[in-house]
C-alpha positions, 0 to 999 in steps of 0.5 A, a space after each residue: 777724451 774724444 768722443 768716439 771713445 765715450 761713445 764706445 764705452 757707451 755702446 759697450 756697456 749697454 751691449 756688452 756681451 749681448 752682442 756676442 748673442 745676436 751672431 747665431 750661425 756659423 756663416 755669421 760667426 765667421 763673417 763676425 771674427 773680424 769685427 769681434 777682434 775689433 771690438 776686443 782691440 778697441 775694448 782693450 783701449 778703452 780698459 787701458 786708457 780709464 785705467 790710465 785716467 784713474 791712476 793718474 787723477 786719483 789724487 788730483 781729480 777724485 771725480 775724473 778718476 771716480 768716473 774711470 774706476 766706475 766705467 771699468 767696472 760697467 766694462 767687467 775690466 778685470 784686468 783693473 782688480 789689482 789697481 782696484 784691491 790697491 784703491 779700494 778705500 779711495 772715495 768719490 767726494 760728491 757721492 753722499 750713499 755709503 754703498 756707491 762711496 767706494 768705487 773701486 769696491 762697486 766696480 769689484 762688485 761688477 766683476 764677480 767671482 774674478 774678484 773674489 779670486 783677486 782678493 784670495 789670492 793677491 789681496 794680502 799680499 802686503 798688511 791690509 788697513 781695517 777699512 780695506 779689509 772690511 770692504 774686501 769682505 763685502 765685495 765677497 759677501 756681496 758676490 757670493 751671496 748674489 748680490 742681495 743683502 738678505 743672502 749675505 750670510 750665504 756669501 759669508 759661508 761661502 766666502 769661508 769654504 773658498 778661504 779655508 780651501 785657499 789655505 789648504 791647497 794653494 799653500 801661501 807663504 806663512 804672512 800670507 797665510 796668516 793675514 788671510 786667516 785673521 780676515 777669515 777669522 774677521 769677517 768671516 766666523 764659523 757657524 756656531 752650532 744651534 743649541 737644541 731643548 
């Protein structure tokens, strides 16, 4: 990778959307059309040249394709979520906390609510192991409850609402619709009632 693109990447995840902020006029903002085109032109590029990296050093280069994935998410690529649902289990070797083991599920972390979207609407598309499951409904968790542990039962309700809301007015087809309903079932119970004395 050449260094202008890594410079890139390092540019954009520090300034990201901040960059947007600072052009305040209208004079400015019609100035700054162009080099916002290039900018997304050149997002683009990046987007797809790290997710070309990852797919193709996955198996061969898992620290290589773990920088990617994590780029992608710093970049809020969410072009990515479907190769990442699709690797959500694959794990960086040299990364010794449970939490950051799973790139592609920290990277669906970044991109928020977009993810959530993808995991309920194509994630189970086809039969997902346990492991996929359980960090798919971390990702919801870790969402919709805002990011801190101490809210997870928050993003669980949550999670349930957008679940059972998914069922019934999307209507997916019957594998689909049951796949999702044991992941609810799973992951995401129902409130017990409170018993008062």
């Amino acid at each position: 990778m050449n260094r202008s693109i890594y410079f890139m990447i390092c540019t954009m995840s520090l300034i990201g959307v901040s960059y947007f902020m600072m052009v305040r006029s209208e004079r400015q903002t019609q100035m700054a059309i162009p080099e916002i085109h290039q900018f997304m032109e050149k997002r683009t590029e990046v987007v797809k040249t790290l997710l070309y990296i990852a797919k193709q050093k996955i198996k061969s280069k898992p620290t290589e394709a773990a920088w990617a994935i994590e780029l992608l998410g710093e970049l809020r690529a969410i072009e990515a979520t479907d190769f990442l649902l699709d690797n959500i289990t694959f794990q960086n070797p040299y990364v010794d906390e449970p939490t950051d083991r799973y790139p592609a599920m920290v990277a669906l972390i970044y991109f928020g609510y977009p993810s959530v979207r993808g995991i309920v609407y194509n994630g189970f598309k086809r039969e997902r192991s346990d492991l996929e499951q359980k960090l798919m409904a971390h990702v919801i968790c870790s969402v919709l409850g805002g990011g801190y542990r101490n809210r997870w039962e928050v993003g669980r309700r949550l999670g349930r609402l957008i679940i059972q809301e998914h069922l019934r007015s999307a209507n997916p087809p019957k594998q689909v619709r049951e796949r999702l309903i044991k992941f609810m079932e799973n992951y995401f119970p129902a409130e017990k009632p409170i018993k008062r004395h």
